[in-house]
N, C-alpha and C positions, 0 to 999 in steps of 0.2 A: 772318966765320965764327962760327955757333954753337956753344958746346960742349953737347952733349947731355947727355954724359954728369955733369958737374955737375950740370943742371938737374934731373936726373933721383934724382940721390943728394940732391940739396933737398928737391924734394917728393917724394920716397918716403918715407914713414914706415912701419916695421915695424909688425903689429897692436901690440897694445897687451896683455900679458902678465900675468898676476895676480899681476907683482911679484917672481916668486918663479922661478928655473932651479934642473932638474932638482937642481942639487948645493946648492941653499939649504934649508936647515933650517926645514920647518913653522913656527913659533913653536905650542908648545902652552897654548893659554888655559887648562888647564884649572890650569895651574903657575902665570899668574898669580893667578885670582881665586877660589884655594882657598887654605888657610888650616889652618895643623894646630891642631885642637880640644884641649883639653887634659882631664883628666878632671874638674879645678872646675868648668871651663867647660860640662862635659856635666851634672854635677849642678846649677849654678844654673839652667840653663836646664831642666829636670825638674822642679825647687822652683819653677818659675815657671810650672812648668800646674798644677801640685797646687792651686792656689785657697787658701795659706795666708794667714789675715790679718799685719797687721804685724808684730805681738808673735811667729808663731810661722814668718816667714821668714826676721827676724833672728836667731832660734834657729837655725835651718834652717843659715841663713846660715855662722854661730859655727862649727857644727859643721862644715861645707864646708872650709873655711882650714883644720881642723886632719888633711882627710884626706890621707894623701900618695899618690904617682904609685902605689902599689901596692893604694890602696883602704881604707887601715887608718888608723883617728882615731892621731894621733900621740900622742894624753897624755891620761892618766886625766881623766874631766871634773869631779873636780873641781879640777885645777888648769887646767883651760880655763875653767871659771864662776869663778875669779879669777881670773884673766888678762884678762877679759872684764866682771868687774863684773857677774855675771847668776847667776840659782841652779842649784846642779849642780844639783837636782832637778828644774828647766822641763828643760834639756838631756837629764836620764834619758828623761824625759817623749816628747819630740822625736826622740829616736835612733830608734827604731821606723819613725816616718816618712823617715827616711834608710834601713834598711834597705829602704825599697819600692822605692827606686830603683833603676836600672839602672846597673850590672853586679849580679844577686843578690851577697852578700854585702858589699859594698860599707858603709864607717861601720864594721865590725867592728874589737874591740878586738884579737883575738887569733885564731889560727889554728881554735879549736874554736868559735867564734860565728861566724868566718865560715862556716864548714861549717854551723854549724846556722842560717846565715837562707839560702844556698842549699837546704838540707834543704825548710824549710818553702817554695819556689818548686816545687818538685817535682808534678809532679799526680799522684801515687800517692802509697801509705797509709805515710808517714813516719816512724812510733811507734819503730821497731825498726833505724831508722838512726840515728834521734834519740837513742835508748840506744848505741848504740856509738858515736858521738862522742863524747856525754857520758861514756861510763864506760870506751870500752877504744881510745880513743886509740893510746897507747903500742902496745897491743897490733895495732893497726891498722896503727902504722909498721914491728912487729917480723914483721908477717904472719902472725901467732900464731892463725892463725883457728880451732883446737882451744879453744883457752882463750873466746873469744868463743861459740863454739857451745853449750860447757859453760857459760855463766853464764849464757847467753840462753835454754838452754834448747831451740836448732834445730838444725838438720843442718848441719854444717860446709859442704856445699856449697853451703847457702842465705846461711851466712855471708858465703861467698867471694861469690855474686852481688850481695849489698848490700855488699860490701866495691868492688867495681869500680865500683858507682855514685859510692860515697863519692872515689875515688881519682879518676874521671872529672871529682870538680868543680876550678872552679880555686881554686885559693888565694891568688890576686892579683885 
């Protein structure tokens, strides 16, 4: 006597499945072959299309290492061009072209230079933001915008609309 039903549970193979039942978990590639950027990592690789020669991506370079995760050189340059064995004055020289980079502001010493190298990324007419950072800061954190209007010279509610630009950028 044959048994069928063996014969039959042998060669039956079930299709053949992408591996994966309903209750199995995708794997998502995109978690393995991505990778978090850091912000050096964003600036070297931006210093590396600017077309700088040697001399001026080691500079470039210098100044990278000294910005931290929030975008700001960590130490007066000249105690980076000793640190570094190079002259603060190439590195003055140099900082400009870090400001080009992306995120605006970015290389800034202090919270009023960062504002003022996003200021100048601005495509409208700068002059009169570039005076109230420069000069009524404080008065900007106090929201004093009568005292700004009066030194500038403008209508306090013209103040208040350049005051919300300025408030708008970031300061990281």
């Amino acid at each position: 006597e044959f048994e069928w039903e063996s014969y039959v549970e042998s060669m039956y193979k079930p299709p053949q499945s992408s591996g994966f039942d309903n209750n199995d978990e995708i794997m998502n590639y995109e978690n393995v072959i991505t990778t978090k950027q850091t912000l050096g990592d964003y600036l070297v690789w931006q210093m590396n299309l600017f077309g700088f020669n040697e001399e001026e991506e080691n500079l470039i370079s210098i100044l990278i290492s000294y910005v931290n995760d929030e975008g700001y050189l960590l130490a007066p340059l000249e105690e980076i061009a000793k640190e570094e064995s190079v002259d603060a004055k190439d590195l003055e020289e140099m900082l400009p072209f870090l400001h080009e980079f992306d995120p605006p502001g970015v290389g800034a010493r202090d919270l009023k230079e960062c504002l003022l190298v996003q200021a100048k990324h601005l495509q409208e007419d700068t002059h009169d933001l570039v005076k109230i950072i420069e000069n009524h800061l404080s008065d900007l954190e106090r929201k004093n915008y009568p005292a700004i209007a009066k030194a500038l010279g403008k209508d306090v509610q013209e103040v208040i609309e350049m005051s919300q630009i300025i408030l708008s950028m970031d300061p990281k």
